[in-house]
MIDOSE-1310 file (N, C-alpha, C; in nm, 2 decimals, decimal comma, always signed):
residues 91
xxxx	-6,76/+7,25/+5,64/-6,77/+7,17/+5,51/-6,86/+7,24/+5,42; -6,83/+7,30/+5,31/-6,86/+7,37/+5,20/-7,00/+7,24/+5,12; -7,06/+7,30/+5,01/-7,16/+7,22/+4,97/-7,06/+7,13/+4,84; -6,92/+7,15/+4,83/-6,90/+7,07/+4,70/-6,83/+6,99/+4,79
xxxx	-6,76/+6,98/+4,92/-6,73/+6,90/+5,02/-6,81/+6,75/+5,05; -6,93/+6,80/+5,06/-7,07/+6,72/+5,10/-7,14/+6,67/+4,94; -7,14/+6,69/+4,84/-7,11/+6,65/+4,72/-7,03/+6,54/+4,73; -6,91/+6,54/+4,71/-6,83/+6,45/+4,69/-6,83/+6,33/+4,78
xxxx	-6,90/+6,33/+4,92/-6,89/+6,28/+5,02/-7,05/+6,14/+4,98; -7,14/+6,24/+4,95/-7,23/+6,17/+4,89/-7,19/+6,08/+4,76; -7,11/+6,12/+4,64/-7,08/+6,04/+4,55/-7,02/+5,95/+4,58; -6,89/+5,93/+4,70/-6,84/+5,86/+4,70/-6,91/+5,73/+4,76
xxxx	-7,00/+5,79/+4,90/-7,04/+5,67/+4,94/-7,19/+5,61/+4,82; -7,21/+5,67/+4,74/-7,30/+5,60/+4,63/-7,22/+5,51/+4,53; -7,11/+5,54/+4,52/-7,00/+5,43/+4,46/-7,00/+5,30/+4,52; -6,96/+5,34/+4,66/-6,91/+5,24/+4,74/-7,01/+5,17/+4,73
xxxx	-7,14/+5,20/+4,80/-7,27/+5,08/+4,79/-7,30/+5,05/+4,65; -7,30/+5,11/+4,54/-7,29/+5,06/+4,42/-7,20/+4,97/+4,38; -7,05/+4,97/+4,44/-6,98/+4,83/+4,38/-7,00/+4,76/+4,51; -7,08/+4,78/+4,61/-7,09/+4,65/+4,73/-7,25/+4,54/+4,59
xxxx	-7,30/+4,63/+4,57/-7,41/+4,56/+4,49/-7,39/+4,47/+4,36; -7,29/+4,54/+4,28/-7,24/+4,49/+4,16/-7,15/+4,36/+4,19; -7,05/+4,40/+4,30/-6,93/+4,27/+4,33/-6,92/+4,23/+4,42; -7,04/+4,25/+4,52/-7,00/+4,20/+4,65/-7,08/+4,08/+4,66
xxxx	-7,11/+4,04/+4,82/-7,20/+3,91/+4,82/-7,38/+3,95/+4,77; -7,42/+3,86/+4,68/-7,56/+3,87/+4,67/-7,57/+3,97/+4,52; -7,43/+3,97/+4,47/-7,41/+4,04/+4,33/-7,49/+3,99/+4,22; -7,54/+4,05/+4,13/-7,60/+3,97/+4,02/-7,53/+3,83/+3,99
xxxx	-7,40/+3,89/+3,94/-7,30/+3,74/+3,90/-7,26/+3,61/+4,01; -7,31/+3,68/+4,14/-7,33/+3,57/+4,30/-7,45/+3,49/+4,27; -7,54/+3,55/+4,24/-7,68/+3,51/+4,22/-7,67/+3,44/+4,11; -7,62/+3,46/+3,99/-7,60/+3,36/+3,91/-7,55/+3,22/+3,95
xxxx	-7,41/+3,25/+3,99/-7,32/+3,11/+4,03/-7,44/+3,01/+4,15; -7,50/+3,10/+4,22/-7,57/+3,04/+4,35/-7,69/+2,96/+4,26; -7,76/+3,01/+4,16/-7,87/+2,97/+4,05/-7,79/+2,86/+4,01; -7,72/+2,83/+3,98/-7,64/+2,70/+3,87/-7,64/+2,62/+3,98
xxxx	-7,58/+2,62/+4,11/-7,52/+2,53/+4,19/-7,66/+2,48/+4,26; -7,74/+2,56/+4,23/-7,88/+2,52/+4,31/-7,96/+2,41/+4,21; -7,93/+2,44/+4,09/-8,01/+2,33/+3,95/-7,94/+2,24/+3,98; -7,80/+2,24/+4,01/-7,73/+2,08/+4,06/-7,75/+2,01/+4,15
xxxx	-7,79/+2,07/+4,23/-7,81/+1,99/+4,32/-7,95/+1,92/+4,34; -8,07/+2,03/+4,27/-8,22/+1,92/+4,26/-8,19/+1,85/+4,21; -8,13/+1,82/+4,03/-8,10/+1,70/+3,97/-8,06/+1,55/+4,04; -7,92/+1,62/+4,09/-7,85/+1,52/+4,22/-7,93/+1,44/+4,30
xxxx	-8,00/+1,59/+4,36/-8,18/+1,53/+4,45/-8,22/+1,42/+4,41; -8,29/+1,45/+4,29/-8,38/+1,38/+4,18/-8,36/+1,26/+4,14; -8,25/+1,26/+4,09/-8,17/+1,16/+4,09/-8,14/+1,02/+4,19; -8,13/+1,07/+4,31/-8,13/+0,98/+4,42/-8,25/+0,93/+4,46
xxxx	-8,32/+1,07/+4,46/-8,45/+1,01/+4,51/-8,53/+0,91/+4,41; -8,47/+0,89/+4,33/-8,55/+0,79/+4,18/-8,47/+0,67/+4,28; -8,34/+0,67/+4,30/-8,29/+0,55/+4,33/-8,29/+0,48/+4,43; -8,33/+0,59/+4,57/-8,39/+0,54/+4,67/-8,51/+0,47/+4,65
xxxx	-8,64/+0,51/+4,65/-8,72/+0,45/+4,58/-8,71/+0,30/+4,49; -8,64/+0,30/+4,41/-8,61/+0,16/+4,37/-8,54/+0,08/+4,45; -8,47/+0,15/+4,55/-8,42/+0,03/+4,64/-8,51/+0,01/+4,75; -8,62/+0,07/+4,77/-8,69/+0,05/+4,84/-8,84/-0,03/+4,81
xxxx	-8,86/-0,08/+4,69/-8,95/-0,15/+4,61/-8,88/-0,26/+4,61; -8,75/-0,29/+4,61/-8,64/-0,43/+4,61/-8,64/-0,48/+4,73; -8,67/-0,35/+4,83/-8,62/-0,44/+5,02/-8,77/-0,50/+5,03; -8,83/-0,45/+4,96/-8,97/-0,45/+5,01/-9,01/-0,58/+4,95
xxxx	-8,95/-0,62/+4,83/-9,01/-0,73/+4,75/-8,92/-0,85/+4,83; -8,79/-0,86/+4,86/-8,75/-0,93/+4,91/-8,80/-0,94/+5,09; -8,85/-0,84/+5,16/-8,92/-0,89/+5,24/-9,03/-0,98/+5,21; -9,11/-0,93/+5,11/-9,25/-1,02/+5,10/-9,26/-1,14/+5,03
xxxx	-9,11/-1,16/+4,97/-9,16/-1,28/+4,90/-9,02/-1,37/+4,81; -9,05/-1,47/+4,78/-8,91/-1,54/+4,75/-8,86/-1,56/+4,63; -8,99/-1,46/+4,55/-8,93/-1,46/+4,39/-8,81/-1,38/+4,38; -8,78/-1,26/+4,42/-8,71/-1,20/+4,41/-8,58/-1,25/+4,47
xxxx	-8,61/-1,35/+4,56/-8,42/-1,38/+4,63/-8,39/-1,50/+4,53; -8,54/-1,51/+4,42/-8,46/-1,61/+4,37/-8,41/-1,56/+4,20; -8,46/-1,50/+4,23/-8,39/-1,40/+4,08/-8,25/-1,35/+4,12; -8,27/-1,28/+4,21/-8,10/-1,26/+4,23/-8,04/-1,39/+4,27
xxxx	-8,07/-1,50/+4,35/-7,95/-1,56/+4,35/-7,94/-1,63/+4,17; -8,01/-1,61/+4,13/-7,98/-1,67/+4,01/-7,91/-1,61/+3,93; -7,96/-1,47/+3,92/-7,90/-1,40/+3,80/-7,75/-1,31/+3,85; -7,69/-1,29/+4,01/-7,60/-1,24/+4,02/-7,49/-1,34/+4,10
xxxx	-7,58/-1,47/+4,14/-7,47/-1,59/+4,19/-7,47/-1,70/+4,15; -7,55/-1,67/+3,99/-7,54/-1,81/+3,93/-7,61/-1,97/+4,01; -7,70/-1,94/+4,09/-7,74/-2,05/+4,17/-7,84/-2,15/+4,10; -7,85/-2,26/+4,06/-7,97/-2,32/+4,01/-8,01/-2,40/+4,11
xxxx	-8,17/-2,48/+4,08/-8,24/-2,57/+4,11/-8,18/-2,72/+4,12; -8,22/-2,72/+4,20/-8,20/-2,92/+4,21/-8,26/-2,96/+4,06; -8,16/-3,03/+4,03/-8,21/-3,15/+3,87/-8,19/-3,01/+3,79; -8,16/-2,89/+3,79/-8,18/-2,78/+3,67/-7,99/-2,84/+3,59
xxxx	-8,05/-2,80/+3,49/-7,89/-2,79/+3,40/-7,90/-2,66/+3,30; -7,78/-2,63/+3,35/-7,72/-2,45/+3,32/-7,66/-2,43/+3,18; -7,71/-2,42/+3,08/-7,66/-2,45/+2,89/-7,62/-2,25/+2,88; -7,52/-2,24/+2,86/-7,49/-2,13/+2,83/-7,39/-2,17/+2,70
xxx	-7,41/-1,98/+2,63/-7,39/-1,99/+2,47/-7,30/-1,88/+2,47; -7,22/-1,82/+2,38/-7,21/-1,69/+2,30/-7,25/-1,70/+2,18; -7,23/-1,57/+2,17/-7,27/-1,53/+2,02/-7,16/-1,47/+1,94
């Protein structure tokens, strides 16, 4: 094998790992799409974890105490008090 033999042999394989780097896995434009999909998902995270948290200040309030079962039953089953009278309006 001549030295322009061994030339070409080296260009080629510096191609080849050059487009494994450009388009392959772990490509700039991989690392991009993988960056985006990773901001969505903390949000999502974030997001939940706000909401766990509030359902967890709710179980917690209705374990400890009977204001809360009595706000919901009032305000999502309509439930009143003995002797209460229920005056509802629009507007």
């Amino acid at each position: 094998m001549n030295k322009r033999g061994v030339m070409v042999l080296l260009v080629l394989l510096l191609v080849l790992f050059q487009s494994q780097l450009w388009f392959g896995r772990g490509s700039l434009s991989d690392v991009t799409q993988m960056t985006k999909k990773l901001n969505t998902l903390k949000t999502t995270s974030a997001k939940l974890q706000t909401e766990n948290t509030q359902l967890k200040a709710e179980v917690e309030d209705l374990k400890t105490g009977m204001d809360m079962v009595e706000e919901k039953a009032r305000s999502e089953l309509g439930m009143l008090k003995p002797n209460e009278i229920l005056v509802q309006y629009t507007k």
